[in-house]
C-alpha positions in Angstrom: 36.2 21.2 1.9 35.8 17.6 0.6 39.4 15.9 -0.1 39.4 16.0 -4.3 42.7 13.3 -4.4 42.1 12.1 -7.7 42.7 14.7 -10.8 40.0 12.6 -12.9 37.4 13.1 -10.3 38.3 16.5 -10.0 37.9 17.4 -13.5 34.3 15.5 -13.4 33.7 17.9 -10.6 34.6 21.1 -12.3 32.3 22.3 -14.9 33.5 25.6 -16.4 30.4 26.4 -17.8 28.2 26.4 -15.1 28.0 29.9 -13.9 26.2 28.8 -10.0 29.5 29.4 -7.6 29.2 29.0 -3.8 28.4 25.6 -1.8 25.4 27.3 -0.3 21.6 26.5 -0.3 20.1 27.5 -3.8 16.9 28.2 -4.3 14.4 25.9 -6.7 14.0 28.8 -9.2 17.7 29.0 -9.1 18.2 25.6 -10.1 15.7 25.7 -12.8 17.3 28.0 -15.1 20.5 26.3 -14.9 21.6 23.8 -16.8 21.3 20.7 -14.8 24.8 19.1 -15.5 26.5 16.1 -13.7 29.0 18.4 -12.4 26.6 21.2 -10.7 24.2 18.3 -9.3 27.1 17.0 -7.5 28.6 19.9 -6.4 25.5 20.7 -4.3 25.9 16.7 -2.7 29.7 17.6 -2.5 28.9 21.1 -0.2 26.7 19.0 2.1 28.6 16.4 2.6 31.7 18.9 3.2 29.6 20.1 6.0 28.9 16.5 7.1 32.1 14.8 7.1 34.7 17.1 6.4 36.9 13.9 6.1 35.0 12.3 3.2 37.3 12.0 -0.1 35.4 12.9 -3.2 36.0 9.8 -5.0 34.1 8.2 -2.3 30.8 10.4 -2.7 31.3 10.0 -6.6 30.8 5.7 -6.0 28.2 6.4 -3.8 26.1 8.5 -5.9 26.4 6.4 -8.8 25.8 2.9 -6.9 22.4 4.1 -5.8 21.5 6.6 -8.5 21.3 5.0 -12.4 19.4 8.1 -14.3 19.6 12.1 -14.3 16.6 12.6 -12.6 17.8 10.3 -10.0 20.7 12.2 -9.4 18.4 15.5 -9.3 16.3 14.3 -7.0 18.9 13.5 -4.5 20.8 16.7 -4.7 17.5 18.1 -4.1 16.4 16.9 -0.7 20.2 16.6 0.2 20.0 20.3 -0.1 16.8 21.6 1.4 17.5 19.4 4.4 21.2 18.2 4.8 20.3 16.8 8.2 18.6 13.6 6.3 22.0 12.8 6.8 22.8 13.0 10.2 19.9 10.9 11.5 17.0 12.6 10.1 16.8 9.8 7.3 14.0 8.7 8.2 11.8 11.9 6.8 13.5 11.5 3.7 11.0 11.6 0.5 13.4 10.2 -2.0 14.4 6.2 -1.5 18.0 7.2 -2.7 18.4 9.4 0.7 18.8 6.4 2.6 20.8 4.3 -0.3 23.0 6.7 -0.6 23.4 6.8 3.7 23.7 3.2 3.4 26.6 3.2 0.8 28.5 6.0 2.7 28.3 4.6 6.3 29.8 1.1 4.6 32.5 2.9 3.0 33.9 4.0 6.7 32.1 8.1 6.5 32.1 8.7 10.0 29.8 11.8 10.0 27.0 10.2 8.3 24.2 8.4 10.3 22.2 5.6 9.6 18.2 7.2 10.7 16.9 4.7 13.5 12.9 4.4 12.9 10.9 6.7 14.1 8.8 4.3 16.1 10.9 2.1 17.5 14.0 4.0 17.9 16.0 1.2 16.3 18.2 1.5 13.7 17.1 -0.9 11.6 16.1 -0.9 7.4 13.6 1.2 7.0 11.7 -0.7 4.2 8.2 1.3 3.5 6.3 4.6 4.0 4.0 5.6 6.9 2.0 8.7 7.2 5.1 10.3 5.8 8.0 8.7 7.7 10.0 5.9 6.4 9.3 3.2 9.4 11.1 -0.8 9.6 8.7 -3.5 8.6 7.8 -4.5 11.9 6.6 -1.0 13.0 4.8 -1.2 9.7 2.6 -4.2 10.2 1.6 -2.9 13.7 0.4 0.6 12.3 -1.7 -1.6 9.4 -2.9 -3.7 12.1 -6.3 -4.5 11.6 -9.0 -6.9 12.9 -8.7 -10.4 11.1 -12.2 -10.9 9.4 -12.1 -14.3 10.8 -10.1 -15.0 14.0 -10.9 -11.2 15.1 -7.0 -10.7 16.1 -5.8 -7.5 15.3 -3.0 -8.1 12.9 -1.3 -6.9 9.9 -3.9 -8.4 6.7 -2.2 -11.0 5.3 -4.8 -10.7 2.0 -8.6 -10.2 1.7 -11.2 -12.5 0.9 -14.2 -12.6 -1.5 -16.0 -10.0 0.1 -13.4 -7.8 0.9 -12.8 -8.5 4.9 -9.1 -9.2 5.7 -7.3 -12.3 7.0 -4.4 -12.7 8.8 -1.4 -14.6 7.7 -2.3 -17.4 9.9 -6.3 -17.6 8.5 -4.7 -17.5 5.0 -2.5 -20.6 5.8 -5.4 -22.7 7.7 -7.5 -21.9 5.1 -9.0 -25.2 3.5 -8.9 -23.6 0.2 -5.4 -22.9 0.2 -4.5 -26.5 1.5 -3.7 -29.9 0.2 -3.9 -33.6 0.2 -0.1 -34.7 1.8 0.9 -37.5 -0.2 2.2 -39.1 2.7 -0.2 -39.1 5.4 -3.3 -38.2 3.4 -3.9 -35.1 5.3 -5.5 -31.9 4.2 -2.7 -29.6 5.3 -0.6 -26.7 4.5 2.0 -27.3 1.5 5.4 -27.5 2.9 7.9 -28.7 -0.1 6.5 -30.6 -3.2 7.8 -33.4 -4.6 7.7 -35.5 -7.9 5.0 -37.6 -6.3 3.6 -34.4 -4.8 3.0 -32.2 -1.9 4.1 -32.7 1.7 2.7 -31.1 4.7 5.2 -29.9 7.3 5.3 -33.2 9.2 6.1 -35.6 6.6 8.1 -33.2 4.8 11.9 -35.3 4.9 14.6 -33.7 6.8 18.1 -32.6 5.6 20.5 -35.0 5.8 24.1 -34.0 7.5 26.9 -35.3 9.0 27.7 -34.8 12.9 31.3 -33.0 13.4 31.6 -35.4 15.9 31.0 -38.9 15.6 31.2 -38.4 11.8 27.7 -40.1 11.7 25.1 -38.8 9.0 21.9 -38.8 10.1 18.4 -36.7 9.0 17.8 -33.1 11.1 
């Protein structure tokens, strides 16, 4: 059972009007015919966590639901895909549907649960943020970009499109930058260049761009980096 040690968070936990008993799987149908309370929501997140990390107080899952959850159906949603597959949280994360799966990992591995795992990508095999969607599997940006690879329209270098042009081939981030039409005259050297910081005079390509000014720990000597 999941350590209740505060009476408050207890109470919010009990719900003496919900008539669903048992920390077991319940069905969809179930679930639609009762009353979709706080309280029952979070007993199904409590059960699997129980079976997670029998250690885990339930203050701490209470914070971690509602740091990555802000509306009802949020909430829903999670208990949902925490209880048709509780192994989302024991490195399956990665398969997770619902954003808040790996949120809500997130918050719990910070907060010291030790049965909880961070997913690593299912590419790579690193555990790493897994930012976006691919072909159902939450992936890190890197893996990402190589399965969106495509040839560039212009270089022919098969890499992630950067954005497509008039007629609707795709450039790669380095064809966008080199691209005359998204240059300018440096103010400096008179160069048609990439902008790299603007001033009040105007824009500066990377070479004549000034460097930060800071003082050596050393010789105590402030000099341009």
């Amino acid at each position: 059972m999941v350590r209740v040690e505060n009476r408050a968070v207890q109470l919010l936990w009990e719900d003496p009007q919900d008539r669903f008993q048992g920390p077991g799987p319940a069905s969809r149908a179930v679930m639609a015919v009762l009353p979709m309370t706080a309280p029952t929501r979070w007993r199904f997140i409590l059960a699997v966590l129980a079976a997670a990390d029998p250690g885990i107080s339930a203050e701490t899952v209470t914070a971690a639901v509602m740091a990555v959850t802000s509306r009802s159906g949020q909430r829903r949603q999670l208990a949902w895909a925490l209880e048709d597959r509780p192994e989302l949280l024991t490195g399956a994360g990665g398969e997770a549907a619902a954003p808040s799966v790996l949120r809500f990992i997130d918050v719990l591995c910070s907060k010291g649960a030790t049965g909880i795992v961070r997913p690593a990508c299912p590419h790579c095999r690193r555990v790493i943020a897994l930012s976006v969607c691919v072909d159902g599997v939450r992936v890190c940006r890197n893996c990402k970009a190589k399965a969106r690879a495509v040839p560039c329209g212009r270089c022919g270098v098969r890499r992630e499109p950067a954005i497509r042009d008039g007629d609707g081939r795709p450039l790669c981030p380095n064809c966008l930058i080199t691209d005359p039409t998204n240059q300018e005259i440096c103010v400096t050297c008179r160069r048609r260049r990439p902008v790299s910081t603007r001033t009040k005079d105007g824009p500066l390509c990377g070479t004549c761009r000034p460097g930060k000014t800071m003082t050596c720990a050393i010789c105590g000597r402030s000099a341009a980096l």
